[in-house]
N, CA and C atoms of all chains as a GROMACS GRO file, in nm:
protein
  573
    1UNK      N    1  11.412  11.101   9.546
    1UNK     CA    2  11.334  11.096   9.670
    1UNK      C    3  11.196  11.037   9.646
    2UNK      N    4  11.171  11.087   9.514
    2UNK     CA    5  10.992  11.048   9.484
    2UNK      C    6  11.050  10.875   9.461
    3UNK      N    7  11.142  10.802   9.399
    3UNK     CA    8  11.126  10.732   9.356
    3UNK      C    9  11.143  10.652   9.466
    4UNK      N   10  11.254  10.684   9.538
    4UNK     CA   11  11.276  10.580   9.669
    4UNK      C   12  11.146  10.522   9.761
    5UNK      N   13  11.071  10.662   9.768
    5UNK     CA   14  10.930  10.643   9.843
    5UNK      C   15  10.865  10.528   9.774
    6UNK      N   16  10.862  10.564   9.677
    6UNK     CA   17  10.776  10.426   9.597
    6UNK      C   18  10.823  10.307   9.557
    7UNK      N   19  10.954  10.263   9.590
    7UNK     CA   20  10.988  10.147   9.564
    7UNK      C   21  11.008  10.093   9.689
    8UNK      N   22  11.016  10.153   9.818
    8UNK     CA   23  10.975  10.134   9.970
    8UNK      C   24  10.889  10.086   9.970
    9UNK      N   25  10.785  10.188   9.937
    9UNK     CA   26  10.593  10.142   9.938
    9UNK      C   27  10.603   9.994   9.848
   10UNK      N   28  10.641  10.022   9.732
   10UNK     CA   29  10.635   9.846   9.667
   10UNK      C   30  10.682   9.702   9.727
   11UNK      N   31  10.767   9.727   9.760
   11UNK     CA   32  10.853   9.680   9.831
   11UNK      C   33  10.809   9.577   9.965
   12UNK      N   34  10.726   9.678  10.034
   12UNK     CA   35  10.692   9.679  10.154
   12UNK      C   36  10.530   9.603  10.135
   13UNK      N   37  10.501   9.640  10.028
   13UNK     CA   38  10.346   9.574   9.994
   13UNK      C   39  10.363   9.426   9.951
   14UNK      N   40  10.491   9.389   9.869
   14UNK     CA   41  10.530   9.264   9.810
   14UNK      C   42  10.520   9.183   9.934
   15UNK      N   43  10.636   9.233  10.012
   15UNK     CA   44  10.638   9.142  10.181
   15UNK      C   45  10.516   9.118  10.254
   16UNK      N   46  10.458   9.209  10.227
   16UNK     CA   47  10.333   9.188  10.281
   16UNK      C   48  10.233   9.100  10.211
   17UNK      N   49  10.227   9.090  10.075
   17UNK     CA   50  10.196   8.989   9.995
   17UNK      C   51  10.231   8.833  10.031
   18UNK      N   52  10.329   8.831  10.074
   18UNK     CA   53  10.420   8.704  10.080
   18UNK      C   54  10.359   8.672  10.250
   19UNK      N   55  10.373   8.749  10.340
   19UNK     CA   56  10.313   8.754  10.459
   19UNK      C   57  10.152   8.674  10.458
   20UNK      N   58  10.032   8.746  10.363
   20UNK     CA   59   9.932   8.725  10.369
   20UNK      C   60   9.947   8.532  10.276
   21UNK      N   61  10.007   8.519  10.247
   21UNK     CA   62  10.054   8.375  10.171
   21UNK      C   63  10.025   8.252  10.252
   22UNK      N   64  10.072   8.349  10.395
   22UNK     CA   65  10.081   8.242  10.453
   22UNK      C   66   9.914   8.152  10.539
   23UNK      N   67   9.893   8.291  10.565
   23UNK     CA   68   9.762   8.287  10.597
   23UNK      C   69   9.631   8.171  10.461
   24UNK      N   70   9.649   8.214  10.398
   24UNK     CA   71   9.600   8.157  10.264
   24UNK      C   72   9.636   8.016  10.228
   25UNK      N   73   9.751   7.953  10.298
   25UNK     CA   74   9.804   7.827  10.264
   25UNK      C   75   9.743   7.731  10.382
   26UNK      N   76   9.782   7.799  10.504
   26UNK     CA   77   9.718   7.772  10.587
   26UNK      C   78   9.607   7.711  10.672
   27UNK      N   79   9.572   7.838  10.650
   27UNK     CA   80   9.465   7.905  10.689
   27UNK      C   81   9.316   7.786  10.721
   28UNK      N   82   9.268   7.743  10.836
   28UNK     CA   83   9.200   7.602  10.912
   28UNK      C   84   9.068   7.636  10.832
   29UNK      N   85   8.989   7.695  10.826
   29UNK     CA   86   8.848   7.712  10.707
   29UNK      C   87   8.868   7.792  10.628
   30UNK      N   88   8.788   7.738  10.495
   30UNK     CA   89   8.740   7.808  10.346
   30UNK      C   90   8.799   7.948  10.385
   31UNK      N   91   8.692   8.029  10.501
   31UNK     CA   92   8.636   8.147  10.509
   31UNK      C   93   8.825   8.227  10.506
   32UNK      N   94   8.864   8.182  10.624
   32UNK     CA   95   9.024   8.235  10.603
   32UNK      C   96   9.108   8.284  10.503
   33UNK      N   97   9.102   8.130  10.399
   33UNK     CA   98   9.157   8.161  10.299
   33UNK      C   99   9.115   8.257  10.200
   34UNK      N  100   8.958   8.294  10.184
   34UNK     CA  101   8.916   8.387  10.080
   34UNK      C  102   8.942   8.505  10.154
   35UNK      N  103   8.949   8.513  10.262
   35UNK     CA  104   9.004   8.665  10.317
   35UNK      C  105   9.149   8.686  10.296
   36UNK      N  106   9.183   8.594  10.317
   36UNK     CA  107   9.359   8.642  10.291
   36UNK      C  108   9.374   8.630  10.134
   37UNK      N  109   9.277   8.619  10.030
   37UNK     CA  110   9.288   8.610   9.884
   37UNK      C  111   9.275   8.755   9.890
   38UNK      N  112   9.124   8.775   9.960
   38UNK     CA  113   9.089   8.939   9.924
   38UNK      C  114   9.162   9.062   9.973
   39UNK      N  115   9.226   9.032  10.070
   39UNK     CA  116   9.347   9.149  10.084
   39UNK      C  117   9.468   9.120   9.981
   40UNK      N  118   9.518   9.009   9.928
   40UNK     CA  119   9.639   8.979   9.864
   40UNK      C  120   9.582   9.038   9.702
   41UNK      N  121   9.433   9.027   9.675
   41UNK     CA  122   9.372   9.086   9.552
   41UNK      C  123   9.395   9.269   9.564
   42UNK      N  124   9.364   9.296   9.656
   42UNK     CA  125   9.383   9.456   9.751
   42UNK      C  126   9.548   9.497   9.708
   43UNK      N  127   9.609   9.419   9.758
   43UNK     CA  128   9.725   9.498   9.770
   43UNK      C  129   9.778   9.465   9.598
   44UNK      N  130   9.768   9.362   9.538
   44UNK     CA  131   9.764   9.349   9.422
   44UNK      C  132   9.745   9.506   9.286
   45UNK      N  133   9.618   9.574   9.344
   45UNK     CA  134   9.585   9.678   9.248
   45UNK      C  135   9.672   9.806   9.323
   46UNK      N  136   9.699   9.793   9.434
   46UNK     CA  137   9.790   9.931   9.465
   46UNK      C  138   9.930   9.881   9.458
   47UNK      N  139   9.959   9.759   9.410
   47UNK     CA  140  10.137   9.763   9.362
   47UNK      C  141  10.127   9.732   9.234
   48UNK      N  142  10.007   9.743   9.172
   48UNK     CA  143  10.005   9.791   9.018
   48UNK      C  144   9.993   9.902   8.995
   49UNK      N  145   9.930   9.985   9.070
   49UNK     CA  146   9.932  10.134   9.069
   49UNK      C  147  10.087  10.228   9.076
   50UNK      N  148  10.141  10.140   9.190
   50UNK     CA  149  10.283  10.191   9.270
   50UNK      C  150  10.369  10.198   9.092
   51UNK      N  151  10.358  10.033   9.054
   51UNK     CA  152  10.441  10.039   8.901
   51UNK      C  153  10.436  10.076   8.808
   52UNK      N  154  10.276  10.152   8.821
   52UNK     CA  155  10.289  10.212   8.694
   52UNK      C  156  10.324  10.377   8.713
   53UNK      N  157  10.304  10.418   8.816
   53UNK     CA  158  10.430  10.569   8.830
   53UNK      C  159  10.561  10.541   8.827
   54UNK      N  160  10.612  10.402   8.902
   54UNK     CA  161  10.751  10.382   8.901
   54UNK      C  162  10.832  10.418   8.729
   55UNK      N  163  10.741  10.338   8.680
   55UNK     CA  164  10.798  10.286   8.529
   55UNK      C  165  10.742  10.458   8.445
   56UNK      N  166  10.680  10.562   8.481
   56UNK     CA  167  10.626  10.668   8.438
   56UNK      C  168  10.501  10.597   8.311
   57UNK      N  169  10.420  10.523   8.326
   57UNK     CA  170  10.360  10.459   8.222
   57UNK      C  171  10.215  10.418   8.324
   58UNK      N  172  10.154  10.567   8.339
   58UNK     CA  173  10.010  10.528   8.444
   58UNK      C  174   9.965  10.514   8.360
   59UNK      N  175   9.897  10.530   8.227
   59UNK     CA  176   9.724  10.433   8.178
   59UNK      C  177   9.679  10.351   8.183
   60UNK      N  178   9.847  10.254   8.080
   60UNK     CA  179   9.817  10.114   8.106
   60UNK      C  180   9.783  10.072   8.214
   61UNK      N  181   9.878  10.083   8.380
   61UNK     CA  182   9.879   9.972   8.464
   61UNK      C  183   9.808  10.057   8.529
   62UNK      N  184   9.663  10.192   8.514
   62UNK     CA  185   9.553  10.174   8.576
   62UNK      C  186   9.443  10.128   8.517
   63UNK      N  187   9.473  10.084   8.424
   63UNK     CA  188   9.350  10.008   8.388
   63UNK      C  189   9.339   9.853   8.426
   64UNK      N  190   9.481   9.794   8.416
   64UNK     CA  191   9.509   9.681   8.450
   64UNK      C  192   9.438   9.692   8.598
   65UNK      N  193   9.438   9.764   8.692
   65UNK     CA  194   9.442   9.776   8.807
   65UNK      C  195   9.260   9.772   8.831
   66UNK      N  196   9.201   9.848   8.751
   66UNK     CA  197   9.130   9.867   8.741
   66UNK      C  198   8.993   9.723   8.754
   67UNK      N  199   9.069   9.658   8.629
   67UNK     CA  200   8.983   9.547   8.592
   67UNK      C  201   9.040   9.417   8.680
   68UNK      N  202   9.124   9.427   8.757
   68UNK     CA  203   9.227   9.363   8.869
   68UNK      C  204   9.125   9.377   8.954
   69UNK      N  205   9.068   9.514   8.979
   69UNK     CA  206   9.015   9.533   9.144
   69UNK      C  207   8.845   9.425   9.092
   70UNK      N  208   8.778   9.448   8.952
   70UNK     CA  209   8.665   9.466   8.930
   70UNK      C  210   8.659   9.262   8.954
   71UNK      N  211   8.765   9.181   8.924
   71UNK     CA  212   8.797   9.063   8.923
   71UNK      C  213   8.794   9.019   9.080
   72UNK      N  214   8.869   9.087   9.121
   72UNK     CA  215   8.914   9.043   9.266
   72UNK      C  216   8.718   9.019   9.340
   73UNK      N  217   8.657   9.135   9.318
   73UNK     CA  218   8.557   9.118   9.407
   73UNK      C  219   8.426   9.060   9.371
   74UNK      N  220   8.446   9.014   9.224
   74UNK     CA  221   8.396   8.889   9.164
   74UNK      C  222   8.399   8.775   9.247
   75UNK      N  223   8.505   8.764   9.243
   75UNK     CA  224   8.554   8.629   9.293
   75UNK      C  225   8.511   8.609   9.501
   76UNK      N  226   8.559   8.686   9.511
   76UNK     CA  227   8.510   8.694   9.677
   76UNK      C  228   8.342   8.699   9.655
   77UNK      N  229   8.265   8.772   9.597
   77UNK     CA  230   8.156   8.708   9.612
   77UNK      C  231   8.078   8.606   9.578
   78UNK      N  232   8.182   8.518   9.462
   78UNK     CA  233   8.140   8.419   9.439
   78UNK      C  234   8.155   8.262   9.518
   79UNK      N  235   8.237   8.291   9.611
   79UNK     CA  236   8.288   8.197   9.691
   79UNK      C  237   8.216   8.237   9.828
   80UNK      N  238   8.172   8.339   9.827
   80UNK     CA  239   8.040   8.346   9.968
   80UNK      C  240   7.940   8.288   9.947
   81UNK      N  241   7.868   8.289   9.799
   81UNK     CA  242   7.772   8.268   9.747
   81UNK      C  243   7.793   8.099   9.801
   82UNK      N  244   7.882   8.018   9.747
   82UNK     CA  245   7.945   7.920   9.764
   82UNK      C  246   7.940   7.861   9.922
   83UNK      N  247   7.990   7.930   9.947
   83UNK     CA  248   8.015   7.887  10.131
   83UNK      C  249   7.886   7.892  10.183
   84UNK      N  250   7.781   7.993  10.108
   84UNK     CA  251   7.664   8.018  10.195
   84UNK      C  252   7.563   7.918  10.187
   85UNK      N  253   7.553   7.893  10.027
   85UNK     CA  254   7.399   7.820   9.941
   85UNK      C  255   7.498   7.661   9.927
   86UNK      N  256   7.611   7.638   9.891
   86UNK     CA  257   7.630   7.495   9.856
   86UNK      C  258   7.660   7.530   9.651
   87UNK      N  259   7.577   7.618   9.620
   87UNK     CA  260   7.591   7.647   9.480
   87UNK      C  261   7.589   7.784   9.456
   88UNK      N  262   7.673   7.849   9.316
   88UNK     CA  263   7.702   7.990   9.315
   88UNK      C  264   7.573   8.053   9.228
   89UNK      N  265   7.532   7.962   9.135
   89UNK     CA  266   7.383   8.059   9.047
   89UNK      C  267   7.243   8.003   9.162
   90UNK      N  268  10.778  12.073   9.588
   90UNK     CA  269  10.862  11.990   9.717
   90UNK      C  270  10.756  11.940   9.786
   91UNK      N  271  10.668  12.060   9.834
   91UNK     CA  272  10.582  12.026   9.952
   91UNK      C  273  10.453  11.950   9.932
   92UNK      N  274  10.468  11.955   9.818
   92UNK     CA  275  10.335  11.817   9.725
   92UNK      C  276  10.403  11.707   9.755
   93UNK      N  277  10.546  11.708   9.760
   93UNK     CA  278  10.599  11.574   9.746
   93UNK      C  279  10.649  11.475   9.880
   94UNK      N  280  10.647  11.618   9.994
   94UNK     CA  281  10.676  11.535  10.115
   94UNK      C  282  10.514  11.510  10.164
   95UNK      N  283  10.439  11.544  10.137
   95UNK     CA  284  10.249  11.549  10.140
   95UNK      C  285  10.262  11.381  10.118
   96UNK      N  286  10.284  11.350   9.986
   96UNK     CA  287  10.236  11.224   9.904
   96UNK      C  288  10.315  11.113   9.973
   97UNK      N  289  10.466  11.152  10.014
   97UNK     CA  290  10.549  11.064  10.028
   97UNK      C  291  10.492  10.986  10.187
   98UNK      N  292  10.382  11.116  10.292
   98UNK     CA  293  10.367  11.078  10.469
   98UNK      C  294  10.235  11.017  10.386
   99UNK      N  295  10.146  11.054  10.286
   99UNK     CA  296  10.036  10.947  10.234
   99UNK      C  297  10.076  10.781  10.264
  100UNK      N  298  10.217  10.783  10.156
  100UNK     CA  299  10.220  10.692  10.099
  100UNK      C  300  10.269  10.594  10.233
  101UNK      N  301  10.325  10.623  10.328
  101UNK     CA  302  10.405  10.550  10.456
  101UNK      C  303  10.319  10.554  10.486
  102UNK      N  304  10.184  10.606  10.572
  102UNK     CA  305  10.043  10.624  10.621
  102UNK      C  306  10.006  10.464  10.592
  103UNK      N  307   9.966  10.459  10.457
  103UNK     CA  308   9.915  10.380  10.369
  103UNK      C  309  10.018  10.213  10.404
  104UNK      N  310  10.123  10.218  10.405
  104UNK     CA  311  10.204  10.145  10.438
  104UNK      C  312  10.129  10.072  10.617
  105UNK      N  313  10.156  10.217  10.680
  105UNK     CA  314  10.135  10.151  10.833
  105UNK      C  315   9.966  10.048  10.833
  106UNK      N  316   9.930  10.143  10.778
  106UNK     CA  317   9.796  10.053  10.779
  106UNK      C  318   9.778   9.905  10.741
  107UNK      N  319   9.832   9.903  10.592
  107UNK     CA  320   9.887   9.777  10.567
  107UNK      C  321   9.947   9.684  10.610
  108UNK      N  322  10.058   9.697  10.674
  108UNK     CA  323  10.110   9.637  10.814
  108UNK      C  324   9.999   9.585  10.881
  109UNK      N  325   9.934   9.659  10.950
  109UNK     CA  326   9.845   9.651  11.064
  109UNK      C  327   9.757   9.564  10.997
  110UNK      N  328   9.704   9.588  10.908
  110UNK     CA  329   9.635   9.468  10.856
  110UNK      C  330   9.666   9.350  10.828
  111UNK      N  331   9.788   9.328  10.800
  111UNK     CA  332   9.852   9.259  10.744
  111UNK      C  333   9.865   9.107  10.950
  112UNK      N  334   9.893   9.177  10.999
  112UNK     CA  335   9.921   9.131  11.144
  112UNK      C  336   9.833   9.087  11.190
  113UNK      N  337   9.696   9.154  11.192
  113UNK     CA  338   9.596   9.105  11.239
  113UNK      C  339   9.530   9.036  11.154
  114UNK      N  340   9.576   8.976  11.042
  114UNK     CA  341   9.538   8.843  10.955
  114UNK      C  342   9.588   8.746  11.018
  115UNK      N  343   9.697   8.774  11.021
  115UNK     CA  344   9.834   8.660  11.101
  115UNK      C  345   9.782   8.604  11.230
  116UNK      N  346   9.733   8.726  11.328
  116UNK     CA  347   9.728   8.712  11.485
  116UNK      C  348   9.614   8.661  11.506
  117UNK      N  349   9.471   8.724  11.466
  117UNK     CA  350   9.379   8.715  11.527
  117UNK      C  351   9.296   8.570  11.487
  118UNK      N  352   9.266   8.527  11.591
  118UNK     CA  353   9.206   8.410  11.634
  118UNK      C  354   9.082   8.322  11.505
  119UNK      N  355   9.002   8.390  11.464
  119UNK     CA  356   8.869   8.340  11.407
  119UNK      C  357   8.866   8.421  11.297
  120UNK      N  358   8.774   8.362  11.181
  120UNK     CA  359   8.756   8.450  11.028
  120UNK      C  360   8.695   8.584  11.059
  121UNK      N  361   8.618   8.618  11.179
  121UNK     CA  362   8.563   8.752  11.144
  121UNK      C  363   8.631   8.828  11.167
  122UNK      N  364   8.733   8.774  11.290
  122UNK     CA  365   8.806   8.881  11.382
  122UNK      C  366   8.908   8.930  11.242
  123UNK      N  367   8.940   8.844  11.160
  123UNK     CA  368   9.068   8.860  11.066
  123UNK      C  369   8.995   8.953  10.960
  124UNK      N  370   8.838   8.910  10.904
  124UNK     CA  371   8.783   9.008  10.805
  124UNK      C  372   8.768   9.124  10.886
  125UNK      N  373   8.756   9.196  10.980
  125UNK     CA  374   8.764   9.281  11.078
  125UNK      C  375   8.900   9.402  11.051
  126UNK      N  376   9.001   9.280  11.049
  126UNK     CA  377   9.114   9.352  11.046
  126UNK      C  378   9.167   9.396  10.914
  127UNK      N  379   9.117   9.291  10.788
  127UNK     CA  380   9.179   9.338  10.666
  127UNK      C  381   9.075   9.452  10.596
  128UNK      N  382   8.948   9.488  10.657
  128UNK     CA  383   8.855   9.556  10.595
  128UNK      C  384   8.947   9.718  10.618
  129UNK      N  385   9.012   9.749  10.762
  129UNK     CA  386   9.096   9.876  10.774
  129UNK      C  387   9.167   9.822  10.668
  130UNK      N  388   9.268   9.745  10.609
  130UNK     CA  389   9.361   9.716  10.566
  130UNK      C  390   9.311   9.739  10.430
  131UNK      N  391   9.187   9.709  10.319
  131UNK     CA  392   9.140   9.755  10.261
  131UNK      C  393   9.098   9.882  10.193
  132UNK      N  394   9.051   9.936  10.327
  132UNK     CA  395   9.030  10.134  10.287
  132UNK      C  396   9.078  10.193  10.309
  133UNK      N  397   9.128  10.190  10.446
  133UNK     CA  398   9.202  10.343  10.471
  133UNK      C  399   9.335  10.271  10.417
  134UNK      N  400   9.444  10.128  10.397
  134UNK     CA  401   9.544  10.178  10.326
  134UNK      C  402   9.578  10.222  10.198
  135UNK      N  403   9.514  10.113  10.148
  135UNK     CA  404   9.486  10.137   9.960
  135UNK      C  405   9.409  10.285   9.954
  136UNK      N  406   9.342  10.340  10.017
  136UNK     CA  407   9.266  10.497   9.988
  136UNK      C  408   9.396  10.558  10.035
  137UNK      N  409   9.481  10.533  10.180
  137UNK     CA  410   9.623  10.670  10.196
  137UNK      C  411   9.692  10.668  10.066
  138UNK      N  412   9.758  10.494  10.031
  138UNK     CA  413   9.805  10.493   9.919
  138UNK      C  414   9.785  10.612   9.795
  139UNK      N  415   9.676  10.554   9.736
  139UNK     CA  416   9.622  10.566   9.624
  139UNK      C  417   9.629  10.790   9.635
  140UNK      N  418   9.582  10.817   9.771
  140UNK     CA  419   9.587  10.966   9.753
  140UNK      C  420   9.672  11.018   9.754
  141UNK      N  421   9.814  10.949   9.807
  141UNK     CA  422   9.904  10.987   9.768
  141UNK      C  423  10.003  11.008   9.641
  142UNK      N  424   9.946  10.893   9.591
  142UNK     CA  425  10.048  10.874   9.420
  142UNK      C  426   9.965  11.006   9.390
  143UNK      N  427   9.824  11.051   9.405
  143UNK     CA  428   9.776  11.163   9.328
  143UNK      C  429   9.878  11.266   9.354
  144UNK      N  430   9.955  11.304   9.445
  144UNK     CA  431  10.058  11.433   9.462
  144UNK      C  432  10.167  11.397   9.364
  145UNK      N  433  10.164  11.300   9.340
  145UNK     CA  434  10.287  11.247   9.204
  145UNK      C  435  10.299  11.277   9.093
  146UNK      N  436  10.415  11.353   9.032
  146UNK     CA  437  10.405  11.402   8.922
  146UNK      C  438  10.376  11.304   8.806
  147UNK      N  439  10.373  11.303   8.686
  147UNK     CA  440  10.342  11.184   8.574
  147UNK      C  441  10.197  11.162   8.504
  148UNK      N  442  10.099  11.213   8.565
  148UNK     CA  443   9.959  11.175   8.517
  148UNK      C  444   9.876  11.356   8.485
  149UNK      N  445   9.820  11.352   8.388
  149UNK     CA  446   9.740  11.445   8.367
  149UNK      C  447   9.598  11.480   8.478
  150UNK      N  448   9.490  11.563   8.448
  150UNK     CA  449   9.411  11.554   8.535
  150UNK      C  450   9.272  11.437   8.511
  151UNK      N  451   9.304  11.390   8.385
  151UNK     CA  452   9.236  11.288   8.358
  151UNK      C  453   9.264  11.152   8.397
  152UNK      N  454   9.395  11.128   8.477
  152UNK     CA  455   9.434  11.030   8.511
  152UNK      C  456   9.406  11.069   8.689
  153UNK      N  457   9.399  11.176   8.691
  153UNK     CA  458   9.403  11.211   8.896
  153UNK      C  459   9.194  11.145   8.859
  154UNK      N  460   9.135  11.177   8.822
  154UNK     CA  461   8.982  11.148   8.778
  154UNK      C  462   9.003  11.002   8.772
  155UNK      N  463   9.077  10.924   8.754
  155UNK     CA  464   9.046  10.776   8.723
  155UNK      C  465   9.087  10.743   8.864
  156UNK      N  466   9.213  10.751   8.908
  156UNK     CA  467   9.265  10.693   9.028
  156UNK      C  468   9.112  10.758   9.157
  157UNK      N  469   9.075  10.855   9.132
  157UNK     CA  470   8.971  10.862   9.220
  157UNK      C  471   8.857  10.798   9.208
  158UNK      N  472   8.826  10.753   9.040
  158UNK     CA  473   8.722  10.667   9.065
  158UNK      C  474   8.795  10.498   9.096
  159UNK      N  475   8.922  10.438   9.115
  159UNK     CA  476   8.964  10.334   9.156
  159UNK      C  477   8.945  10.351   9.286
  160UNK      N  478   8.955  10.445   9.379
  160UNK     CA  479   8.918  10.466   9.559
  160UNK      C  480   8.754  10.412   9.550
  161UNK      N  481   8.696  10.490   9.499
  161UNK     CA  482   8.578  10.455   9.539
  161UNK      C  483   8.526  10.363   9.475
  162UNK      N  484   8.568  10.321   9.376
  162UNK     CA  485   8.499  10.144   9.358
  162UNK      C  486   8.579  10.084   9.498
  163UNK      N  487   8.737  10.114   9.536
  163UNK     CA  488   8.746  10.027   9.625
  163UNK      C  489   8.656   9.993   9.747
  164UNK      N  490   8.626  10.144   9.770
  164UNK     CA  491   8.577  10.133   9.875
  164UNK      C  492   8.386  10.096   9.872
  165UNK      N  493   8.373  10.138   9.810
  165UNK     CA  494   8.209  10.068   9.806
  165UNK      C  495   8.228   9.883   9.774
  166UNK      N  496   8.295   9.840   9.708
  166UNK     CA  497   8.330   9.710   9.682
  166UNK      C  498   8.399   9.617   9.790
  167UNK      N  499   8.457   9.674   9.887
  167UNK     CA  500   8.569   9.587  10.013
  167UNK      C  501   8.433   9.576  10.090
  168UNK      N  502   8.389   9.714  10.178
  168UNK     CA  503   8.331   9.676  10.255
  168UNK      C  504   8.188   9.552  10.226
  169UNK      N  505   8.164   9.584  10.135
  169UNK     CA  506   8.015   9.497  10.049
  169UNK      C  507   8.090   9.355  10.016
  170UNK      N  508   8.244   9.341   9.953
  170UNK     CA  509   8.252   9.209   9.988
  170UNK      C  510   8.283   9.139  10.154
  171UNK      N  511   8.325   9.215  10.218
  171UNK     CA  512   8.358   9.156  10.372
  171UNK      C  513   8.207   9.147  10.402
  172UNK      N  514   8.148   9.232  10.417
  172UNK     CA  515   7.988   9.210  10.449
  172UNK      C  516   7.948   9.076  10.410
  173UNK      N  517   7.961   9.046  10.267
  173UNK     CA  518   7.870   8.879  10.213
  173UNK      C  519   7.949   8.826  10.256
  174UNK      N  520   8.055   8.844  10.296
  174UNK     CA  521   8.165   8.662  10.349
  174UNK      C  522   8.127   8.695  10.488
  175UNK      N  523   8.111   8.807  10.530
  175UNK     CA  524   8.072   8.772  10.723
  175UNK      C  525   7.985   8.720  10.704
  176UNK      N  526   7.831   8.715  10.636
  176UNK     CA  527   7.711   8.659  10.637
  176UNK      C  528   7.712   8.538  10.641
  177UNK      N  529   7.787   8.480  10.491
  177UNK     CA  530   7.807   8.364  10.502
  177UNK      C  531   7.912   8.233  10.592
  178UNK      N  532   7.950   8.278  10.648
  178UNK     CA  533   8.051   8.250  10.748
  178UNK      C  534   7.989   8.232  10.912
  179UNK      N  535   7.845   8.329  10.869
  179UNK     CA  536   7.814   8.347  11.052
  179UNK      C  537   7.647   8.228  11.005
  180UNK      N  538   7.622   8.221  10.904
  180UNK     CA  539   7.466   8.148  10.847
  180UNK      C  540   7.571   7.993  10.862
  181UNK      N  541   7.654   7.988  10.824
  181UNK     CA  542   7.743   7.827  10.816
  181UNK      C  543   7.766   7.811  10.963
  182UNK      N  544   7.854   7.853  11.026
  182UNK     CA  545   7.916   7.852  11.153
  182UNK      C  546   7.918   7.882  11.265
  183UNK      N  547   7.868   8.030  11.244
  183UNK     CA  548   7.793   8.037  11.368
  183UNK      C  549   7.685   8.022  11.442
  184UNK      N  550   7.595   7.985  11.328
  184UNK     CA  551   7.478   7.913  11.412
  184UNK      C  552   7.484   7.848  11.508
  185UNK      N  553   7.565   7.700  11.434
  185UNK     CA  554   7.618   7.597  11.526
  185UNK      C  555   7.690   7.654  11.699
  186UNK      N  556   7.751   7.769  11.651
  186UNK     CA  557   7.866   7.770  11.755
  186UNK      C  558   7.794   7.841  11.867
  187UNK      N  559   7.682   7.953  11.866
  187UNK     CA  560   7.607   8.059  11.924
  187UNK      C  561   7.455   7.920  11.984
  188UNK      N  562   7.427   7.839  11.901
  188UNK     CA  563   7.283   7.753  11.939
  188UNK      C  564   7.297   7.720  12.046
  189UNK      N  565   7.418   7.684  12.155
  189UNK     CA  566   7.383   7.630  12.276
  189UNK      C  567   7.403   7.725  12.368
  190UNK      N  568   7.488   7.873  12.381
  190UNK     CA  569   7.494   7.926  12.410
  190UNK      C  570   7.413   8.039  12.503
  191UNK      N  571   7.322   8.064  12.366
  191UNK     CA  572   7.207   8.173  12.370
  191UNK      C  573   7.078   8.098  12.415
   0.00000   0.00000   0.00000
């Protein structure tokens, strides 16, 4: 039962991954696409989370998750910085 | 048991939200309206998520301590990045679009 729940939840986050894809390929300005990066970065660290209970092996894939999330919002603010000034330093 | 049907309405919670976010990336018209929609899609699903795997058996209490500090980096970190991309998005674009308007 525990496991079904969570391979639902995975499951269901992947599609939704693939969903936000589209948006991102898309997507008519810059601004679009880094939003549909930053939710696809989002759901990214909670279906690393989901796999690492699946697989019974949480340290590793919260740390992965961890330095996943700390990356993701690197990057989104470096591409505001970008969109805003013309240059990121 | 009852930890486990707890974690399991988390974890679908967490799901619906996602969805919902997920749609109003798809649907809505302009970048803010969409950063608008993935910022719910951001906290409250990844936070139902995330509080739910905590009812999950497998992790010590040193691991329930980490996954709580992964919520709250999320959440101090989503909203603070949607914040600098609205800024920069409304200093680029909307100037232009609001100058004849107002």
């Amino acid at each position: 039962m525990e496991l079904t729940a969570l391979l639902v939840t995975c499951l269901g986050l992947m599609l939704l991954t693939f969903a936000s894809l589209y948006r991102a390929i898309v997507g008519p300005t810059p601004a679009d696409r880094v939003v549909a990066i930053n939710v696809i970065g989002t759901k990214t660290v909670v279906v690393l989370m989901l796999i690492g209970y699946i697989f019974q092996e949480v340290p590793y894939y919260l740390d992965v998750a961890m330095v996943y999330a700390l990356i993701s919002f690197l990057l989104t603010i470096g591409v505001a910085r970008y969109i805003e000034r013309g240059t990121i330093v | 048991m009852i930890a486990t049907v707890i974690g399991i309405a988390f974890l679908l919670g967490g799901l619906f939200f996602f969805t919902a976010g997920t749609v109003g990336l798809l649907r809505f018209p302009d970048a803010l309206t969409r950063m608008h929609a993935t910022t719910k899609c951001d906290t409250l699903g990844a936070g139902m998520v995330l509080v739910g795997l905590m009812f999950f058996e497998g992790g010590s209490m040193y691991l329930v301590l980490k996954v709580v500090l992964l919520i709250v980096f999320l959440w101090v970190t989503a909203p603070a990045a949607a914040h600098y991309m609205a800024r920069a998005v409304y200093r680029t674009q909307g100037r232009d679009k609001h100058a004849g308007g107002d």
